[in-house]
C-alpha positions as CSV (number, residue, x, y, z in Angstrom):
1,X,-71.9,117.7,-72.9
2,X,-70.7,120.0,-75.3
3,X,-71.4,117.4,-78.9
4,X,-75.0,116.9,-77.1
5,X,-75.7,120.7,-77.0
6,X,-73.9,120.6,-80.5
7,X,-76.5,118.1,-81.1
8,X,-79.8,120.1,-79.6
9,X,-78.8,123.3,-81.4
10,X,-78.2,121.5,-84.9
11,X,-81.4,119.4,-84.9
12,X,-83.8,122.7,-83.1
13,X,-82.5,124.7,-85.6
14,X,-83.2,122.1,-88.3
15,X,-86.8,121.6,-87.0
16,X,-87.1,125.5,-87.1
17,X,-86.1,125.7,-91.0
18,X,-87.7,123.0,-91.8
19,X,-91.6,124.3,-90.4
20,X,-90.3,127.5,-91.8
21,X,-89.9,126.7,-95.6
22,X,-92.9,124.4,-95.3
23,X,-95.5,126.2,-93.3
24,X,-96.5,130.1,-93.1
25,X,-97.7,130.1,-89.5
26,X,-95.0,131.2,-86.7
27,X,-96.6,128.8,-84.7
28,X,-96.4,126.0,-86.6
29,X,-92.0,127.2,-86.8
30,X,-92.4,127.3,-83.2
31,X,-93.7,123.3,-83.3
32,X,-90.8,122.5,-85.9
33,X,-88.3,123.8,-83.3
34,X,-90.0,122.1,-80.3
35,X,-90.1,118.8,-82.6
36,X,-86.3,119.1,-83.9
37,X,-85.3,119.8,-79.7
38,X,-87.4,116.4,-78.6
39,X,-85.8,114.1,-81.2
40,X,-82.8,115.4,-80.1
41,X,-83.2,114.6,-76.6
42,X,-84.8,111.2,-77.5
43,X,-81.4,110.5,-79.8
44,X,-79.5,111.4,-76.5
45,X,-81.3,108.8,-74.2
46,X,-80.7,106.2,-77.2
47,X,-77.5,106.7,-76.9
48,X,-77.4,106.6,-73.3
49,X,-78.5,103.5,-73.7
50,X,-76.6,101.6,-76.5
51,X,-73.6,102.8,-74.4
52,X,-74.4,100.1,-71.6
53,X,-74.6,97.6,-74.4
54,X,-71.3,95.6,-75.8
55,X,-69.7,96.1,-79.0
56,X,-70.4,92.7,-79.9
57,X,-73.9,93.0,-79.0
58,X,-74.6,96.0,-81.4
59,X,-72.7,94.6,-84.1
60,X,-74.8,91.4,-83.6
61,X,-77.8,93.2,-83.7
62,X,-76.8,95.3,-87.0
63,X,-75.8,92.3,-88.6
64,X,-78.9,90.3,-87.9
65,X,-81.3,93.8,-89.1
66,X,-79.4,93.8,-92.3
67,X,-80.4,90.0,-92.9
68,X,-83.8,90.2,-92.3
69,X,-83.9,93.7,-93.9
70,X,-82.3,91.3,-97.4
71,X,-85.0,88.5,-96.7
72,X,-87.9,91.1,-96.7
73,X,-86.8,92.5,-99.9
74,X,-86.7,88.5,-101.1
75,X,-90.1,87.8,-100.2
76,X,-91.6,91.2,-101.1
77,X,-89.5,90.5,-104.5
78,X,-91.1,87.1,-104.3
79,X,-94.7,88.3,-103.7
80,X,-94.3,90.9,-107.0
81,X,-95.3,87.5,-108.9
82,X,-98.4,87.1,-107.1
83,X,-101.1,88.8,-109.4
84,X,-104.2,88.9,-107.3
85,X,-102.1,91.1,-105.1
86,X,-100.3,93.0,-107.1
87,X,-103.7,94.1,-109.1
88,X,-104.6,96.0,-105.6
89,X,-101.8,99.0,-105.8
90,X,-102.9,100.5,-102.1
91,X,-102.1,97.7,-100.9
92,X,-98.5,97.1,-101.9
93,X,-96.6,99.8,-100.0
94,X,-98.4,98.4,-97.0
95,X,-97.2,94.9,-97.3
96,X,-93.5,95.6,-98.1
97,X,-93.9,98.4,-94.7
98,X,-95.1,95.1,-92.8
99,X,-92.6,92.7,-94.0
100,X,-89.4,95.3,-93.7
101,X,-90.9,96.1,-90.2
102,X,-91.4,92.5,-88.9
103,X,-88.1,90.9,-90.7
104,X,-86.0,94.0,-89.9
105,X,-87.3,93.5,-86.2
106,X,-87.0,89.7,-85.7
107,X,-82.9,90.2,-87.7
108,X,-82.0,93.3,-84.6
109,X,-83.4,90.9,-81.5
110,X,-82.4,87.4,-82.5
111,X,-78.8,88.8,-84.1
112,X,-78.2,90.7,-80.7
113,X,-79.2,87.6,-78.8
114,X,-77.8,84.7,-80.5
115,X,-74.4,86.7,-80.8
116,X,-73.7,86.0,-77.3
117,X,-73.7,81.8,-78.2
118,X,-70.9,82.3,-80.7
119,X,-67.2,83.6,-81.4
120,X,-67.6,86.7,-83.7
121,X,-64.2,84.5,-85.1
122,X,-65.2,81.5,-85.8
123,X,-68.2,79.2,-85.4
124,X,-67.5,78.0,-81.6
125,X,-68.6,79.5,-78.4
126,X,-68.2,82.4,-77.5
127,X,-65.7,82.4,-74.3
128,X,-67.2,83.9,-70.9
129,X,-64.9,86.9,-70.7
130,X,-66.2,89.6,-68.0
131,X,-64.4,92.6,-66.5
132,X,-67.7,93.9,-65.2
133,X,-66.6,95.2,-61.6
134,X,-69.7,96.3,-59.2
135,X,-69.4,98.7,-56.5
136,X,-70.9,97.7,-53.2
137,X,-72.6,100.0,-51.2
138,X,-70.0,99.5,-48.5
139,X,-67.2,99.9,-50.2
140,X,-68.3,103.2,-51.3
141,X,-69.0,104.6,-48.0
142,X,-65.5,103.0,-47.1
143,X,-63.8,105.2,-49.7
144,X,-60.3,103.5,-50.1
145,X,-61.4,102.4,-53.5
146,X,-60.9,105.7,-54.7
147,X,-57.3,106.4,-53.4
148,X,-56.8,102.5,-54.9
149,X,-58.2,103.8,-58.5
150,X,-55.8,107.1,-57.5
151,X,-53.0,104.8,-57.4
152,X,-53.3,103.2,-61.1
153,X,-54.0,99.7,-59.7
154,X,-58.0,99.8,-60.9
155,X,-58.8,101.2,-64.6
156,X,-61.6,100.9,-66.7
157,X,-65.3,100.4,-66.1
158,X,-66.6,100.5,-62.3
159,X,-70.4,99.4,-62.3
160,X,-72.8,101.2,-60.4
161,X,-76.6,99.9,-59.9
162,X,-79.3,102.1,-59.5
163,X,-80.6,100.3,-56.1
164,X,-77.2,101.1,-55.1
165,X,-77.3,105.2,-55.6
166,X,-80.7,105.1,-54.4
167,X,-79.6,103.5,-51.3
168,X,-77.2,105.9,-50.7
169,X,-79.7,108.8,-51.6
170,X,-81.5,107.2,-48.9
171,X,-78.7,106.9,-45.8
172,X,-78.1,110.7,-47.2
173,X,-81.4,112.0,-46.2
174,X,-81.5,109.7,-43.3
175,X,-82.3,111.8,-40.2
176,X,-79.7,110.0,-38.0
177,X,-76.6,112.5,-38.5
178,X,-74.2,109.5,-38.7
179,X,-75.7,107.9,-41.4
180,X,-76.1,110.9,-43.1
181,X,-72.5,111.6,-42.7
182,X,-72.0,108.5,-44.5
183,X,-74.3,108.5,-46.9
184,X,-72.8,112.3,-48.3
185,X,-69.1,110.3,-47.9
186,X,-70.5,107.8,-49.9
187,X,-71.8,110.5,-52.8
188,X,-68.7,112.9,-52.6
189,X,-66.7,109.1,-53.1
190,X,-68.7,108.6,-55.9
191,X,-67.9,112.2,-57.4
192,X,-64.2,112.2,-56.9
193,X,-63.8,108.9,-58.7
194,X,-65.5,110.4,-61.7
195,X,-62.9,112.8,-61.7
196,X,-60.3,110.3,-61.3
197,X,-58.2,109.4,-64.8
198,X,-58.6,106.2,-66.1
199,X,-61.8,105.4,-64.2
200,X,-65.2,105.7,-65.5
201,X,-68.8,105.2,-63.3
202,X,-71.3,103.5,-65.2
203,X,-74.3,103.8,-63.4
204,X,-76.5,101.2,-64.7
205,X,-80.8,100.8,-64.2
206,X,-80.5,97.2,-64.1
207,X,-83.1,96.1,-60.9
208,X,-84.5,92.6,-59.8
209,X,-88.3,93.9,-58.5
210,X,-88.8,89.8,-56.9
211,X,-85.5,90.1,-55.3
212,X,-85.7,91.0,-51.9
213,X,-82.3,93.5,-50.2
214,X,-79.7,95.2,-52.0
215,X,-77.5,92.8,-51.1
216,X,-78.9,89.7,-53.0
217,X,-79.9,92.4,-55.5
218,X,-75.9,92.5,-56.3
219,X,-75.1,89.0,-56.2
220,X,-78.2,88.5,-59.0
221,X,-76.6,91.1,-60.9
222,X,-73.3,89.5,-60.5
223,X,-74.7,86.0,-62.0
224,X,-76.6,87.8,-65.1
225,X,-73.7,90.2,-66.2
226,X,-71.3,87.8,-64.9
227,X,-69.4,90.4,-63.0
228,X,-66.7,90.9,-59.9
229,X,-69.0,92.4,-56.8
230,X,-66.0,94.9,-55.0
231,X,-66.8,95.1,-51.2
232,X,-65.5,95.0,-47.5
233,X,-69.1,93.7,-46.1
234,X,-68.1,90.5,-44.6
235,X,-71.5,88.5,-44.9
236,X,-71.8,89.6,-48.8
237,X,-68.4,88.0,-48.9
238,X,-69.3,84.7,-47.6
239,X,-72.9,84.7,-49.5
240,X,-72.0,85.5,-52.9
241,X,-68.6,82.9,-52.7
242,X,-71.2,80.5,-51.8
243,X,-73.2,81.1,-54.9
244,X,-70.1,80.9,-57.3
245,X,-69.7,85.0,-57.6
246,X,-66.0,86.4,-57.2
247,X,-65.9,89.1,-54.4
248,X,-63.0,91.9,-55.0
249,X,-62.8,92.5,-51.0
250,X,-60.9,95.6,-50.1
251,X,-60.1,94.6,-46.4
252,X,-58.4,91.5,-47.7
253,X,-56.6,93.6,-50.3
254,X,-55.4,95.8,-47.0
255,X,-54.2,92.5,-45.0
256,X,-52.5,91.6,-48.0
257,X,-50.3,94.7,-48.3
258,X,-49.3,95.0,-44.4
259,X,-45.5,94.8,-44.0
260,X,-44.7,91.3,-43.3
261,X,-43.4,91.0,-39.5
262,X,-41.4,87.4,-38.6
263,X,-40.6,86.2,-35.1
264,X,-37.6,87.3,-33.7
265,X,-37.5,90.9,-35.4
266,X,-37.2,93.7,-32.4
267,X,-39.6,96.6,-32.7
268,X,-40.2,100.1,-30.9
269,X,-43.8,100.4,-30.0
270,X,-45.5,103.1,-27.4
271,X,-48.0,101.3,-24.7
272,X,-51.2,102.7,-25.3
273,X,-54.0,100.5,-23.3
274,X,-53.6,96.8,-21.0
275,X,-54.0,94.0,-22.7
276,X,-56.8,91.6,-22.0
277,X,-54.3,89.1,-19.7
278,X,-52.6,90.2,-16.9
279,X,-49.3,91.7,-17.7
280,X,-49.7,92.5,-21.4
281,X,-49.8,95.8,-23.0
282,X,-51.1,96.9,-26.5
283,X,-49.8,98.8,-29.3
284,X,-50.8,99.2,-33.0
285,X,-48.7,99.9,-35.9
286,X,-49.5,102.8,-38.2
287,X,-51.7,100.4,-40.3
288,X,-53.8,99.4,-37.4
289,X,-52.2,96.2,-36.5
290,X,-52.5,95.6,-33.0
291,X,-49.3,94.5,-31.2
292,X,-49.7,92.6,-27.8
293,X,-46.9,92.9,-25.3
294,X,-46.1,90.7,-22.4
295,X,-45.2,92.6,-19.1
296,X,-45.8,95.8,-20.3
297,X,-48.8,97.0,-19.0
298,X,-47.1,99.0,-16.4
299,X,-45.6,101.1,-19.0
300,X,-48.5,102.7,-20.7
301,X,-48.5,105.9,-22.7
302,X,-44.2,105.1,-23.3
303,X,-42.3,103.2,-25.7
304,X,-40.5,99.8,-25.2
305,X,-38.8,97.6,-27.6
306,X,-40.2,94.0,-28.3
307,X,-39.1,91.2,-29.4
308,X,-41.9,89.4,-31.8
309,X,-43.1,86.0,-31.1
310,X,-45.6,84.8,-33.2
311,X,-48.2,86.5,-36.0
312,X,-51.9,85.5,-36.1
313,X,-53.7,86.4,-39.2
314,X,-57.3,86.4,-38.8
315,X,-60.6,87.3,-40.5
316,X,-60.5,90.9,-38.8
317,X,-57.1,91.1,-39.6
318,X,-53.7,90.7,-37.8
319,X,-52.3,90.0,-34.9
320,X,-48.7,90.0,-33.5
321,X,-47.9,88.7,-30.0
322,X,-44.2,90.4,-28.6
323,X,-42.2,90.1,-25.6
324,X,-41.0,93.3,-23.8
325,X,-37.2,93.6,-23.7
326,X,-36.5,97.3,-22.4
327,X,-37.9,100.4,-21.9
328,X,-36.7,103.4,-24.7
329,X,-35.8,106.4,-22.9
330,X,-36.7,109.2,-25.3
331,X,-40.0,109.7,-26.6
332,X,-41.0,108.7,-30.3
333,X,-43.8,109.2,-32.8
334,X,-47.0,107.2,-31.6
335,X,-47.0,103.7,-34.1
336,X,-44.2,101.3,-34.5
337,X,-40.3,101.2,-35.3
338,X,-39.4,97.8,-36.8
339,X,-35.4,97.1,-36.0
């Protein structure tokens, strides 16, 4: 912020002496500073924009201007022989304007698109190497990614489509107070991981008008940047795995890191609710794993010790089936004690 304003002052007041040393009018100064502000703001949003572009892109594209740039100089130089058109002088400046603007044109496009078909190194392919990472919409609202990015684990560049703020603008003003609740959670996520160290949002504008839902919106984005899509929706999971993208899914990131529990270990658990059979009791550990107890319903709201008996991991998480063994006489912290 403060080398842009650097920027506006510097080219305003450039503008200004510029009208003023050529012109006698004040408003025509007036129009030079008003001149040297737009072309500052209009540098700005190019540079806005060559920032979403890679390195080797723009150095594609630079090297491909400078050749056609050399071969419009050839073929003017080449042209200098021609007599009939060298006798008319007004038209001379004109045709080496034309042949700089098309050559210098066709050398920026074809240099910034071609460099993505070869190794800037050597004359092979260039290798499919992308650590584009796209929020999801869901994962945003979620908000563990930012005490994940807190923690070190996630760096770099976090992708985030347009369709995807503007779907959370939209849950935001969303007259239902719940979703708007989630939609402002979603924002204020957004914020705080700007502020984070080592992170940075890249908001890009990249849409897909014929693509129906922000969903398959991601996954199309996913295929053309060849990205990771980062999410805990469930049904984006399965649908872009299907279609060859790689899903970052936080929820399996969570299962991953519970504490590993093996039949056979005792544990202290309170009794909060019956179980679905008759008998059992349920508990949850401080992570959220719920904890089935055989015999214990009749001791809700204390804590018992189990003995574990068998782990089921499934697609909503984990499960861990106990017998009760006794009942703990003095009162512990709600959760679990592992023994």
């Amino acid at each position: 912020m403060i080398v842009r304003t650097i920027l506006i002052l510097a080219c305003s007041a450039s503008g200004y002496s510029i009208a003023y040393h050529s012109y006698d009018r004040w408003w025509q100064w007036i129009i030079g500073l008003i001149l040297g502000i737009l072309i500052a703001l209009f540098v700005i949003q190019i540079e806005r924009a060559i920032r979403k572009v890679s390195l080797r892109v723009i150095l594609g594209g630079v090297v491909g201007m400078i050749i056609g740039l050399l071969i419009a100089f050839l073929l003017a130089y080449g042209l200098s022989f021609v007599s009939n058109i060298m006798e008319k002088r007004q038209v001379v400046p004109w045709i080496y304007a034309l042949l700089t603007g098309i050559m210098g044109y066709l050398g920026l496009v074809l240099g910034s698109k071609k460099v993505e078909e070869f190794n800037m190194f050597g004359w092979g392919p260039a290798k499919e190497i992308s650590d584009y990472r796209i929020l999801d919409t869901s994962v945003i609202i979620d908000g563990r990614i930012a005490d994940i990015c807190d923690t070190g684990f996630v760096e770099g560049n976090l992708m985030v489509p347009r369709f995807v703020l503007d779907e959370l603008q939209y849950i935001a003003d969303s007259s239902d107070s719940l979703k708007r609740a989630r939609g402002r959670r979603g924002l204020d996520i957004l914020n705080r991981m700007q502020r984070s160290s080592g992170i940075y949002i890249d908001v890009v504008d990249h849409d897909f008008p014929k693509v129906k839902g922000v969903d398959a919106k991601l996954v199309a984005l996913a295929k053309k940047t060849n990205g990771k899509i980062i999410t805990n929706d469930f049904n984006l999971n399965k649908v872009a795995e299907l279609q060859g993208i790689k899903i970052l899914n936080v929820n399996e990131l969570a299962n991953a890191l519970k504490p590993v529990v093996l039949p056979g270990e005792m544990m202290t658990v309170k009794i909060i609710k019956d179980g679905k059979e008759p008998g059992q009791g349920v508990a949850y550990l401080d992570d959220g794993t719920m904890i089935i107890v055989d015999n214990a319903q009749k001791y809700q709201g204390m804590n018992v010790e189990a003995l574990v008996t068998s782990v089921l991991q499934t697609t909503a998480g984990r499960m861990i089936f106990s017998e009760m063994k006794a009942v703990v006489a003095d009162k512990k912290p709600v959760g679990a004690t592992r023994q």
